[in-house]
Every structure is written in C-alpha cells, then in structure tokens.
C-alpha positions as CSV (number, residue, x, y, z in Angstrom):
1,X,7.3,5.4,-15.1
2,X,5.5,2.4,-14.1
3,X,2.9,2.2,-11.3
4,X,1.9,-1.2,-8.9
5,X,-0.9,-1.8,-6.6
6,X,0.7,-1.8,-3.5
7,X,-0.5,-3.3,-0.1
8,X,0.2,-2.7,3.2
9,X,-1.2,-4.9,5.5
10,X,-1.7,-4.0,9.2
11,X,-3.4,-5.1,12.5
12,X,-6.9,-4.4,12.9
13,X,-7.8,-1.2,14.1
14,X,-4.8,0.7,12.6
15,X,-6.4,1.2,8.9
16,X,-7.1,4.8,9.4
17,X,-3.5,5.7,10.9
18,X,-1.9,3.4,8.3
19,X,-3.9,5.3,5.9
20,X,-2.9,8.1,7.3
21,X,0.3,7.6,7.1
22,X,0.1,6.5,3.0
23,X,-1.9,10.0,2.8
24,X,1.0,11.9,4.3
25,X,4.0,10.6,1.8
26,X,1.6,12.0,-0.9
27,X,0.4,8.3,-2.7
28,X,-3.2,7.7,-3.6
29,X,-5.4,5.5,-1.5
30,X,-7.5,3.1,-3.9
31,X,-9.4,1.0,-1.1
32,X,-9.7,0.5,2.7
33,X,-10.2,-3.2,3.9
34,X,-10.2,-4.7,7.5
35,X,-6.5,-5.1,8.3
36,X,-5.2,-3.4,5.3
37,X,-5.1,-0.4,2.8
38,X,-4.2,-0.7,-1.1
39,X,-2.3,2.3,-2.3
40,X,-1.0,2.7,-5.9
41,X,2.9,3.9,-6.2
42,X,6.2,3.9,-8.7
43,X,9.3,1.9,-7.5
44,X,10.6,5.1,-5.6
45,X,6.9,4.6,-3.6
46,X,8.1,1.4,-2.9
47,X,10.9,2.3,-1.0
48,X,9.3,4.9,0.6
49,X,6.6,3.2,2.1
50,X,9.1,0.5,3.6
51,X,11.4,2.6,5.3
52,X,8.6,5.3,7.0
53,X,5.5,3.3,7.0
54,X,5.6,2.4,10.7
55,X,1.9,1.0,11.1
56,X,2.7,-1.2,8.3
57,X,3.6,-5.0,9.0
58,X,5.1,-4.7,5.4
59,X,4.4,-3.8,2.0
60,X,3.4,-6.3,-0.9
61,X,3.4,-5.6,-4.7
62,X,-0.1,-7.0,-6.5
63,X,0.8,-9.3,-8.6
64,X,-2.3,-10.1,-11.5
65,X,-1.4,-13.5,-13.7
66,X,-2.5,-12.6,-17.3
67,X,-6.5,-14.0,-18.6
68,X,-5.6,-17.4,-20.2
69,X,-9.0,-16.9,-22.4
C-alpha cells in the first residue's frame, strides 16, 4: 500500500487541535509548523482526513519532482 506526505493546512493558532484531530483518526504526525501539520497516510487516509478533519482548510498531497543530477 502506498503512503504520501500529507498536509493539512490551518489558521494560526489551531495547530495543536488540528493535530489533535490527525492524532485521533490514528495517522502519524511527522512535523508541526505555524499554520500547518504534515501527517503521513495511504489513499483511504486521504479520504478520511477530508471528510472529518474539521480544523483543516483542506488537505494537500506532497508532491517531490525527482533529482535531475
């Protein structure tokens, strides 16, 4: 099963009840930031976080272009 970064982005203030929140549907938490909170998830994750996040203004997949090196 495959696994993004996911972000959530949020107004500030709300981090720690948006992380909450992430905490409570049982995803991990990989970093904290003013205004939002990076969380790691499959595709069902996904879904989840959009329909019961309710701090969340929405949820982004990380997208990383591959090293051209």
């Amino acid at each position: 099963m495959q696994t993004y970064e996911l972000i959530a982005p949020c107004h500030f203030g709300l981090e720690a009840v948006l992380k909450r929140e992430i905490y409570d549907l049982g995803y991990e938490i990989t970093r904290v930031e003013d205004g939002r909170v990076t969380f790691t998830g499959d595709a069902e994750a996904i879904c989840r976080a959009n329909l019961f996040l309710r701090t969340a203004e929405r949820v982004l997949i990380q997208v990383r272009m591959p090293d051209s090196g």
